[in-house]
PyMOL commands that place a pseudoatom at each C-alpha (Angstrom):
pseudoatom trace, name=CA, resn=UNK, resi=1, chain=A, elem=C, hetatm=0, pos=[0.000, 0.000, 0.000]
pseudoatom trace, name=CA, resn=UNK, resi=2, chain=A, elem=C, hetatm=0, pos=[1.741, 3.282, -0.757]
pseudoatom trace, name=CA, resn=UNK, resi=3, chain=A, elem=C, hetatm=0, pos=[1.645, 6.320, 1.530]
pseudoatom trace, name=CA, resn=UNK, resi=4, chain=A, elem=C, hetatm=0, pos=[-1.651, 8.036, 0.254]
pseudoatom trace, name=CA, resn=UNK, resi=5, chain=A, elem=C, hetatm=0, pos=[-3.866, 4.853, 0.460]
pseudoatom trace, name=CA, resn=UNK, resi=6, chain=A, elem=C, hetatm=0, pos=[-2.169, 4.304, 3.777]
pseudoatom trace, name=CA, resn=UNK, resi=7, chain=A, elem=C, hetatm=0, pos=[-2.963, 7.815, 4.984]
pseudoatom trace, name=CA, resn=UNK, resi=8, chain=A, elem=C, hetatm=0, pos=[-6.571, 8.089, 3.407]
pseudoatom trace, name=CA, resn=UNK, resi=9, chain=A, elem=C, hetatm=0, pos=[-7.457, 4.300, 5.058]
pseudoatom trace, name=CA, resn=UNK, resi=10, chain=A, elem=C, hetatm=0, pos=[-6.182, 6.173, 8.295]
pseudoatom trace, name=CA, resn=UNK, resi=11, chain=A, elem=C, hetatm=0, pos=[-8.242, 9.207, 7.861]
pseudoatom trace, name=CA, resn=UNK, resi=12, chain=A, elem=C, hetatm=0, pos=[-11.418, 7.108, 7.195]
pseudoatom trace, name=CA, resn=UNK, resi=13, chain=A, elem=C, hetatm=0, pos=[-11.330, 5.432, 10.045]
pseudoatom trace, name=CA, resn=UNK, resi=14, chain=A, elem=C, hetatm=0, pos=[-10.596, 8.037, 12.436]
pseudoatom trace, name=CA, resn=UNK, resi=15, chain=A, elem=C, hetatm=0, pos=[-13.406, 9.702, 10.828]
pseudoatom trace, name=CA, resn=UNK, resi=16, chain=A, elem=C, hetatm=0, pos=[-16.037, 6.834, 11.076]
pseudoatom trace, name=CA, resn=UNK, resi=17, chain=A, elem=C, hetatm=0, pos=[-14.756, 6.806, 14.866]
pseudoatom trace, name=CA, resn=UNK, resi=18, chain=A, elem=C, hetatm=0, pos=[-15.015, 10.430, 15.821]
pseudoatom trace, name=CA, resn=UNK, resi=19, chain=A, elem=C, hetatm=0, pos=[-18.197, 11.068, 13.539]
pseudoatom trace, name=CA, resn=UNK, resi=20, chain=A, elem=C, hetatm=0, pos=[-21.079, 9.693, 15.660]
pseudoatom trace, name=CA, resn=UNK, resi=21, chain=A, elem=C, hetatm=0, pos=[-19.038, 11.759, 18.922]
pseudoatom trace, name=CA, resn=UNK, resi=22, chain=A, elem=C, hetatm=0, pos=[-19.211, 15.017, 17.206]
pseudoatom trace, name=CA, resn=UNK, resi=23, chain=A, elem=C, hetatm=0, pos=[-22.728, 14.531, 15.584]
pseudoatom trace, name=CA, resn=UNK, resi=24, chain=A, elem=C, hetatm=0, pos=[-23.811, 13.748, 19.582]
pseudoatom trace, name=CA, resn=UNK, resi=25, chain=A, elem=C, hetatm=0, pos=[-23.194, 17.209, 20.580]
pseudoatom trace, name=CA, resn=UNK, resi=26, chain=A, elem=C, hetatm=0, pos=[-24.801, 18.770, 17.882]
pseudoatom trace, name=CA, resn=UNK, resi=27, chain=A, elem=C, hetatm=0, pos=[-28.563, 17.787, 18.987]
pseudoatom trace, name=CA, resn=UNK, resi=28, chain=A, elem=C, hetatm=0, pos=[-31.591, 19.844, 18.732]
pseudoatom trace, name=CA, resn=UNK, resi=29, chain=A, elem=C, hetatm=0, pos=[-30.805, 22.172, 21.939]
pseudoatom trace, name=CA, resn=UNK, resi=30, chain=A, elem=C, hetatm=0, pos=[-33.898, 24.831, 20.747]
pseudoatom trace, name=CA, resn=UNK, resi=31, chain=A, elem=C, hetatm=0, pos=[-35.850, 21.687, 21.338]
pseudoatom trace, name=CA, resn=UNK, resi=32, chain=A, elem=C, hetatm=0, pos=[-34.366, 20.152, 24.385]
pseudoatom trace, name=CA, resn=UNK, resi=33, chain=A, elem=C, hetatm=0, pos=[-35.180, 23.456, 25.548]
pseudoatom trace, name=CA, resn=UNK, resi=34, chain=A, elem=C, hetatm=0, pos=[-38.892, 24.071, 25.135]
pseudoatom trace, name=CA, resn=UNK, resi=35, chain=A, elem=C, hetatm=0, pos=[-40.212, 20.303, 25.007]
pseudoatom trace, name=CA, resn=UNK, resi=36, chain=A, elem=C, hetatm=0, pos=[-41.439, 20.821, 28.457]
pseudoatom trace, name=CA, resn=UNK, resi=37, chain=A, elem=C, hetatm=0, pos=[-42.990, 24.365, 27.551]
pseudoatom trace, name=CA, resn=UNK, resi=38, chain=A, elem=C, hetatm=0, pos=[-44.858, 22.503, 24.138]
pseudoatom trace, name=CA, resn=UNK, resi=39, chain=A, elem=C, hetatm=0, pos=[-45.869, 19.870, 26.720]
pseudoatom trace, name=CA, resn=UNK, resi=40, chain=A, elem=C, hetatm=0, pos=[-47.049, 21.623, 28.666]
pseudoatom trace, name=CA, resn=UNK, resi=41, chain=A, elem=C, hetatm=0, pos=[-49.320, 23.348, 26.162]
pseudoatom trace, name=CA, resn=UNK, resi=42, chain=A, elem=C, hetatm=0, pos=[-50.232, 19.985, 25.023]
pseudoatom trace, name=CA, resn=UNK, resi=43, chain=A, elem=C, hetatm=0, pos=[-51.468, 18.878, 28.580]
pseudoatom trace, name=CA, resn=UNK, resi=44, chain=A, elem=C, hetatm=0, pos=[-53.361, 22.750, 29.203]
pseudoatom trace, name=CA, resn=UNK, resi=45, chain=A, elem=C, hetatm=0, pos=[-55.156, 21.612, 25.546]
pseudoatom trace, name=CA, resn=UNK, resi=46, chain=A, elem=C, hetatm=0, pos=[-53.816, 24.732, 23.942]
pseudoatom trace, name=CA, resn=UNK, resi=47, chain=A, elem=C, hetatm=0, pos=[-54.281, 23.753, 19.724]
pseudoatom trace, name=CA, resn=UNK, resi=48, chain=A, elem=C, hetatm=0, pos=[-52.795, 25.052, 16.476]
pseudoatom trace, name=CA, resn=UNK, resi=49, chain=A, elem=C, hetatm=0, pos=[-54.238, 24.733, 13.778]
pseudoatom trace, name=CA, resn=UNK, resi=50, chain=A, elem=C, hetatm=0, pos=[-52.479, 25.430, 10.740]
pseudoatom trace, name=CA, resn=UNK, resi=51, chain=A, elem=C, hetatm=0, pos=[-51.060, 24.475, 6.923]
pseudoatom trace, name=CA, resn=UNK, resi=52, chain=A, elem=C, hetatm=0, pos=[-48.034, 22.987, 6.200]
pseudoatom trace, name=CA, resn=UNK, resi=53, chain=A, elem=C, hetatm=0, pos=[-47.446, 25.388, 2.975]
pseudoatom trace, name=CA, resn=UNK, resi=54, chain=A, elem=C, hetatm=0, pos=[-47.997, 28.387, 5.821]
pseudoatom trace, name=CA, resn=UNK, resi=55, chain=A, elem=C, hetatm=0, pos=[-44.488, 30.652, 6.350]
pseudoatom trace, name=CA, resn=UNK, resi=56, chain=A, elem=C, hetatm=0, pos=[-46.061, 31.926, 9.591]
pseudoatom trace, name=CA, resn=UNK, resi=57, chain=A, elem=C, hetatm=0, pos=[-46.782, 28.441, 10.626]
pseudoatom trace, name=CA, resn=UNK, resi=58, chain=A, elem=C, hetatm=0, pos=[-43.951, 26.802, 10.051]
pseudoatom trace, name=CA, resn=UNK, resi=59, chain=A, elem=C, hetatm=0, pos=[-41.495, 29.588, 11.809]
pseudoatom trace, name=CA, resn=UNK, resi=60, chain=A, elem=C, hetatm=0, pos=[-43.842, 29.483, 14.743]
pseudoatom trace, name=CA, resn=UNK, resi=61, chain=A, elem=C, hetatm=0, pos=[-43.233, 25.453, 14.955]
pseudoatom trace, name=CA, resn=UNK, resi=62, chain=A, elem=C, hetatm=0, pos=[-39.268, 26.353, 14.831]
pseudoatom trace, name=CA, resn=UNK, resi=63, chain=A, elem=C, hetatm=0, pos=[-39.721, 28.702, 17.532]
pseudoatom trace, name=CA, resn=UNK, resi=64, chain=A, elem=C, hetatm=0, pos=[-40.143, 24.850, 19.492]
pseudoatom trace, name=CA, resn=UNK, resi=65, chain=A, elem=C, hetatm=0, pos=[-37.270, 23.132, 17.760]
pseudoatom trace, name=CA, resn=UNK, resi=66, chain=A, elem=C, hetatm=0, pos=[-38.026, 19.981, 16.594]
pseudoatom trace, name=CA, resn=UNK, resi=67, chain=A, elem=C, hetatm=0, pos=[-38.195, 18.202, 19.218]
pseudoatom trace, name=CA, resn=UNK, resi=68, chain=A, elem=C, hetatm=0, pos=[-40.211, 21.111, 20.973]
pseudoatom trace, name=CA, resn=UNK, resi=69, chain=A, elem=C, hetatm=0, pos=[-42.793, 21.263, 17.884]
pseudoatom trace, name=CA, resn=UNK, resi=70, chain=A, elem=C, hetatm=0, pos=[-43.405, 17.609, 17.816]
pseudoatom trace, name=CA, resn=UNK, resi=71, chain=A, elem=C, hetatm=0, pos=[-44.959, 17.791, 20.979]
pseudoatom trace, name=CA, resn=UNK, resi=72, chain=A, elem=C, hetatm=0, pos=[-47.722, 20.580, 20.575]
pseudoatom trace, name=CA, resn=UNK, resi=73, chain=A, elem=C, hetatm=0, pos=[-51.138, 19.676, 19.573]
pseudoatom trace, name=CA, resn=UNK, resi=74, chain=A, elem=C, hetatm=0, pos=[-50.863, 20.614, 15.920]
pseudoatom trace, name=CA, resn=UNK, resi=75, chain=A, elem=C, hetatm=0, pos=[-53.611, 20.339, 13.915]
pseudoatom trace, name=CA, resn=UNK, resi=76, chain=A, elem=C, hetatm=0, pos=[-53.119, 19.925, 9.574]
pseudoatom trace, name=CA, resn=UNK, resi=77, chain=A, elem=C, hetatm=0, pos=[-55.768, 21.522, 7.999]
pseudoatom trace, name=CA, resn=UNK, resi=78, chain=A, elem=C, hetatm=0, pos=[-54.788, 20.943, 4.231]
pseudoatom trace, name=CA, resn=UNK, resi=79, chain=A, elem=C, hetatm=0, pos=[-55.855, 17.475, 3.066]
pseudoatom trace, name=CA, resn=UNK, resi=80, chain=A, elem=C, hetatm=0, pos=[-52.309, 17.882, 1.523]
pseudoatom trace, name=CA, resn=UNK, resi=81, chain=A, elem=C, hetatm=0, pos=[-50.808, 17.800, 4.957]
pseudoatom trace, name=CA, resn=UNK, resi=82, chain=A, elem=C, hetatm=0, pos=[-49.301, 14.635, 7.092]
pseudoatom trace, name=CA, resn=UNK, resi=83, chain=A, elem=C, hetatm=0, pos=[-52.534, 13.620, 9.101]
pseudoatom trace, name=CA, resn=UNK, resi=84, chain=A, elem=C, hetatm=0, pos=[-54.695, 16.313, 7.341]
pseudoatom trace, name=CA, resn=UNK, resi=85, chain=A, elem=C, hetatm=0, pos=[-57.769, 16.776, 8.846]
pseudoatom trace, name=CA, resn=UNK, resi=86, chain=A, elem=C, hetatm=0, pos=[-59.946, 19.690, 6.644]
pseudoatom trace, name=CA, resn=UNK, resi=87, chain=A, elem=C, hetatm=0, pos=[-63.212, 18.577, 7.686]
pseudoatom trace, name=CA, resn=UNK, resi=88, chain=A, elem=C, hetatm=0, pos=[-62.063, 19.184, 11.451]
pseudoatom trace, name=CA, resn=UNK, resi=89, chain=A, elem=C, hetatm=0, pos=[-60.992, 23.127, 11.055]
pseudoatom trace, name=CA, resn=UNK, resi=90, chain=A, elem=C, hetatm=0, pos=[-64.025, 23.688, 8.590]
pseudoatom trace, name=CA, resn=UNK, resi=91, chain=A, elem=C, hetatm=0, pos=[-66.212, 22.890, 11.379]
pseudoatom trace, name=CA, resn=UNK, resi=92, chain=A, elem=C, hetatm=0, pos=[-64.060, 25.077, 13.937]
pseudoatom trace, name=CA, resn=UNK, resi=93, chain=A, elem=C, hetatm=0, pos=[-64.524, 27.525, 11.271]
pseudoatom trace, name=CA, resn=UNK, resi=94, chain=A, elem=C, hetatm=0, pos=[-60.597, 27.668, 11.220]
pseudoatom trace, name=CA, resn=UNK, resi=95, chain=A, elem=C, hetatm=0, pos=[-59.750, 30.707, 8.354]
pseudoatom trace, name=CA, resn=UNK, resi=96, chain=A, elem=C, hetatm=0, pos=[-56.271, 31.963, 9.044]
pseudoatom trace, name=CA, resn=UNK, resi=97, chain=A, elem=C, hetatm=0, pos=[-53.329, 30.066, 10.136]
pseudoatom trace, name=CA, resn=UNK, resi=98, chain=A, elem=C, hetatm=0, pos=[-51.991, 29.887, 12.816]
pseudoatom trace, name=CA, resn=UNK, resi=99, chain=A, elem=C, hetatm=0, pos=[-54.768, 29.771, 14.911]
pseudoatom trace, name=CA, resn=UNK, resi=100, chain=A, elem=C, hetatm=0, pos=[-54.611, 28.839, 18.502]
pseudoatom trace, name=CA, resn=UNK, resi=101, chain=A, elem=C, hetatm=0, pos=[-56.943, 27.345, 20.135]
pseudoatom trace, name=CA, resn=UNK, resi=102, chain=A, elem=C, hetatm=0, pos=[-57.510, 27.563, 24.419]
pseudoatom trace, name=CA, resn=UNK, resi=103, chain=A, elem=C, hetatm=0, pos=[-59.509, 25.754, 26.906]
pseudoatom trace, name=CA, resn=UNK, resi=104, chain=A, elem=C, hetatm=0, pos=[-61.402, 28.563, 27.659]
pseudoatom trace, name=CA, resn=UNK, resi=105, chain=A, elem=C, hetatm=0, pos=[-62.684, 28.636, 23.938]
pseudoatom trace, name=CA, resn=UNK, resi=106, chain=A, elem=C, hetatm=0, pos=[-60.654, 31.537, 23.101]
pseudoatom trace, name=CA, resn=UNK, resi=107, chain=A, elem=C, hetatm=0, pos=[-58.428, 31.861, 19.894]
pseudoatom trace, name=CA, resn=UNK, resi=108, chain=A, elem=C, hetatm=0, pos=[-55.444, 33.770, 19.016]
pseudoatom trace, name=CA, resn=UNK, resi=109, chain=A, elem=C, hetatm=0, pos=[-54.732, 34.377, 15.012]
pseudoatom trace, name=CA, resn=UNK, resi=110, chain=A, elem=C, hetatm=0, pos=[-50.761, 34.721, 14.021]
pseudoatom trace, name=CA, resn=UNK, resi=111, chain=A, elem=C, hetatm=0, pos=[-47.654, 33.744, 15.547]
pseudoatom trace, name=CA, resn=UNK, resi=112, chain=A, elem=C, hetatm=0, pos=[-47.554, 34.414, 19.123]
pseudoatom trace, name=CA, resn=UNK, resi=113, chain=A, elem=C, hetatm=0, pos=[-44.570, 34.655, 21.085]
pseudoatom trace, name=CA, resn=UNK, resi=114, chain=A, elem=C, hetatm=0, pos=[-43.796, 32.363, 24.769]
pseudoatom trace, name=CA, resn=UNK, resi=115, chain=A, elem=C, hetatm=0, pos=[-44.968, 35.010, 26.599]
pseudoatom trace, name=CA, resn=UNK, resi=116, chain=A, elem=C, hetatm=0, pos=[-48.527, 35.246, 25.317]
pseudoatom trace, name=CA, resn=UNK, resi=117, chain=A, elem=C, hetatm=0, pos=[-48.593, 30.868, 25.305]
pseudoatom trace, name=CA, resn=UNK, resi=118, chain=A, elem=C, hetatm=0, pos=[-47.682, 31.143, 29.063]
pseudoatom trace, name=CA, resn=UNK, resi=119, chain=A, elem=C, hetatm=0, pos=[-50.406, 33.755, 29.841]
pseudoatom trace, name=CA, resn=UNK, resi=120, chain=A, elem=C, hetatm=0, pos=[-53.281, 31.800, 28.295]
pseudoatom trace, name=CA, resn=UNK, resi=121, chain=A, elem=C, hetatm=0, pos=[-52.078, 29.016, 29.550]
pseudoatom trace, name=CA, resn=UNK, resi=122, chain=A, elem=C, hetatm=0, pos=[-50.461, 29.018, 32.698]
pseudoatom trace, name=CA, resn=UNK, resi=123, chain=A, elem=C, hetatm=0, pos=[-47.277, 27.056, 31.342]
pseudoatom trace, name=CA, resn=UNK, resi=124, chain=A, elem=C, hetatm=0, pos=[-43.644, 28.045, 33.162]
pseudoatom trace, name=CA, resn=UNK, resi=125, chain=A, elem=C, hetatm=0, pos=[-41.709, 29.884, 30.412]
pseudoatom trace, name=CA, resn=UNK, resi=126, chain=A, elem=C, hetatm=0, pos=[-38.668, 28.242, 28.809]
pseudoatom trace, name=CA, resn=UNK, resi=127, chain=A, elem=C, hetatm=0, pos=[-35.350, 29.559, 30.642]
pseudoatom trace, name=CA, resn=UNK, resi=128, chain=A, elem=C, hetatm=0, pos=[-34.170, 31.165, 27.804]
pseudoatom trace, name=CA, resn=UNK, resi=129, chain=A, elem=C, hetatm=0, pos=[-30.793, 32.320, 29.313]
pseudoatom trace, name=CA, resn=UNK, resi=130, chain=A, elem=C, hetatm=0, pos=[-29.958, 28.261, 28.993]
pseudoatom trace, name=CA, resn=UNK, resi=131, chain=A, elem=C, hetatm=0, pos=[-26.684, 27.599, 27.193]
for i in range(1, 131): cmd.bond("trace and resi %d" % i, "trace and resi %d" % (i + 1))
show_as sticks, trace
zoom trace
């Protein structure tokens, strides 16, 4: 084997080895951070109903992270949509997306930030001073 095969084989397999160590640290830390905010929300029955075309949507799930977003009661109201279920925010009378959905039978329209999720809720806010 001359020096380059030698040296690329080498290379290889220190990268196989360190690969799965570096990918570790690079988890979803906005969602380890506010999956216990979005479950909470899920447990006070707070619902959003949106579209998964929808910008505003789709940046308010981020707001969660991943793992965060995967935890809120989302509800898909394009057919399109993974699980869509039309007929269910046709007879909420769902028209703009987001919409939130409370206990109390209240709704809020648009991308709302932690602060207003705690307040109808009564969920602790995220730390967001967390490293």
């Amino acid at each position: 084997m001359d020096k380059r095969k030698k040296i690329s084989a080498a290379a290889i397999i220190i990268i196989s080895i360190a690969l799965p160590f570096l990918l570790a640290g690079c988890g979803d830390q906005i969602g380890d951070r506010y999956v216990s905010f979005a479950s909470c929300l899920y447990q006070k029955g707070a619902k959003m109903y949106g579209a998964y075309w929808c910008p505003v949507c789709n940046n308010q799930k981020s707001k969660f992270g991943s793992l965060g977003a995967a935890k809120l009661n989302y509800i898909e109201c394009d057919a399109r949509g993974e699980n869509g279920n039309p007929d269910l925010c046709l007879r909420k009378g769902i028209a703009r997306y987001p919409t939130w959905e409370f206990t109390d039978g209240t709704r809020l329209v648009g991308e709302l930030d932690f602060e207003q999720l705690a307040e109808k809720t009564g969920c602790k806010l995220p730390d967001t001073n967390a490293k």
